[in-house]
C-alpha positions in Angstrom: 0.0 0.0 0.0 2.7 2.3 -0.7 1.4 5.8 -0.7 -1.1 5.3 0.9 -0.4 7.4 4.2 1.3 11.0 3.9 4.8 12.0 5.5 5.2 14.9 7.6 8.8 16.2 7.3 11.1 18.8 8.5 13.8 18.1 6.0 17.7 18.9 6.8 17.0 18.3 10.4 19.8 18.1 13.0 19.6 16.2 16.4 18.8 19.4 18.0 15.8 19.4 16.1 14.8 15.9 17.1 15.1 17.5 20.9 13.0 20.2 20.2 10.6 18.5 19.0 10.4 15.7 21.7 10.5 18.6 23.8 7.9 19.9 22.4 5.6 17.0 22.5 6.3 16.4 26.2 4.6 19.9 26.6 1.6 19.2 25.2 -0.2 16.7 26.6 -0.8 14.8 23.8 -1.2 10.7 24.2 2.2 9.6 22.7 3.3 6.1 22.7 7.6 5.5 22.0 8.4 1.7 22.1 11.9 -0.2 21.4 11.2 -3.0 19.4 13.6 -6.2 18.9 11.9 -9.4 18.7 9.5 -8.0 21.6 8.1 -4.5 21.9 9.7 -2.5 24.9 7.6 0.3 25.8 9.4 3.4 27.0 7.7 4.8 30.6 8.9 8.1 29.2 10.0 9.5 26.1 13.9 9.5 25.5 16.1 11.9 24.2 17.0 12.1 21.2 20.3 11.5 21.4 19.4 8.3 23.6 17.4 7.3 20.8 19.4 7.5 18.3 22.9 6.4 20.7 20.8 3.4 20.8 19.9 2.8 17.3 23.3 2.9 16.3 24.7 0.7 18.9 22.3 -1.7 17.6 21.6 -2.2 14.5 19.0 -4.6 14.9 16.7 -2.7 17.2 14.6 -0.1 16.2 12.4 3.0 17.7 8.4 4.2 17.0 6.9 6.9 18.7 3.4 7.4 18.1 1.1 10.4 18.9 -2.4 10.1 18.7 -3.9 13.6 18.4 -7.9 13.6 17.9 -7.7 10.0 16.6 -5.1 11.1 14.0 -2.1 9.2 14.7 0.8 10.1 13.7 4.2 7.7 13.9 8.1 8.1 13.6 10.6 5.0 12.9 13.7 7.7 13.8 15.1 6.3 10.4 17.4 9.3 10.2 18.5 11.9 11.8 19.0 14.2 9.2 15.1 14.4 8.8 12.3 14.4 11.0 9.3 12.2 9.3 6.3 11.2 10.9 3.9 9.0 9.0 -0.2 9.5 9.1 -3.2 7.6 7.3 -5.2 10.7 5.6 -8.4 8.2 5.6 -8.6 9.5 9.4 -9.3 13.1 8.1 -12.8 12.8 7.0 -13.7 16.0 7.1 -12.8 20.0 7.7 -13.6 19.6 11.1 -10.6 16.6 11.5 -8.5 19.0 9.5 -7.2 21.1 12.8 -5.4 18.3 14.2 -3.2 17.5 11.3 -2.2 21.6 10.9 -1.8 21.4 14.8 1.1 19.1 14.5 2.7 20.6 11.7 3.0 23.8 13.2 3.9 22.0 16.8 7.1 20.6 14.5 7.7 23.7 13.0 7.4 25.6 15.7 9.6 23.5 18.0 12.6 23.6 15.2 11.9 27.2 13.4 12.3 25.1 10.0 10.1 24.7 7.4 7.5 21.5 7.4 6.1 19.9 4.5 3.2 17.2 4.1 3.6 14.9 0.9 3.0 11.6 -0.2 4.6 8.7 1.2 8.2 8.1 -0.2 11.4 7.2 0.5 13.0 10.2 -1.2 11.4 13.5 -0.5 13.5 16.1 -1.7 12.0 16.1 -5.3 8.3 16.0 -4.0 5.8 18.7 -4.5 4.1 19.7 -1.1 0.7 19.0 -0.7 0.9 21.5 2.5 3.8 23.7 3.9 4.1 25.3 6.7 7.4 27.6 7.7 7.1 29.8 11.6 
């Protein structure tokens, strides 16, 4: 089902973005879910740092890292593939109507916001660089 879901980005991210934005999400209330996961899911009492995250994923190369944030029943999810950019992944099915719409522009500008960079909404890819936004948001 590739392309299917949308990727939120803040492209040419450093780690002290990643921080800013976990910092960010700590502040706001909002459910989020962050889980180590080997060959059993470990879930995290609280949300790392960054740099603990990622520390960790290259340690181990075989382990990886999702945080989920559920915000109105819109949930978005992170794998922390890269540090350079900050993606989180969301199913547009869940925004049925304008009325859904405010939770999607909530979290963009929560991670634009956090890291004073622009971020973009596009389709799901592996390479988005090249991709036209389907929303952009810069603070």
């Amino acid at each position: 089902m590739d392309g299917a879901l949308r990727d939120v980005c803040v492209l040419d991210a450093v780690l002290a973005d990643w921080e800013a934005v976990l910092s960010a999400l700590r502040e706001t209330g909002w459910p989020t879910d962050f889980r180590w996961t080997m060959a059993e899911t470990e879930a995290a009492e609280l949300l790392p740092t960054a740099d603990e995250i990622f520390r960790r994923l290259t340690a181990d190369t075989d382990e990886s890292a999702t945080l989920t944030v559920d915000l109105d029943g819109i949930v978005f999810r992170s794998y922390f593939f890269d540090v350079d950019e900050i993606e989180f992944t969301f199913d547009p099915g869940g925004v049925t109507d304008a009325a859904r719409f405010p939770g999607v522009a909530s979290f963009v500008r929560l991670l634009g916001n956090a890291t004073g960079k622009r971020v973009v909404v596009l389709m799901e890819s592996t390479d988005h660089a090249g991709l036209p936004a389907l929303l952009s948001y810069q603070p």
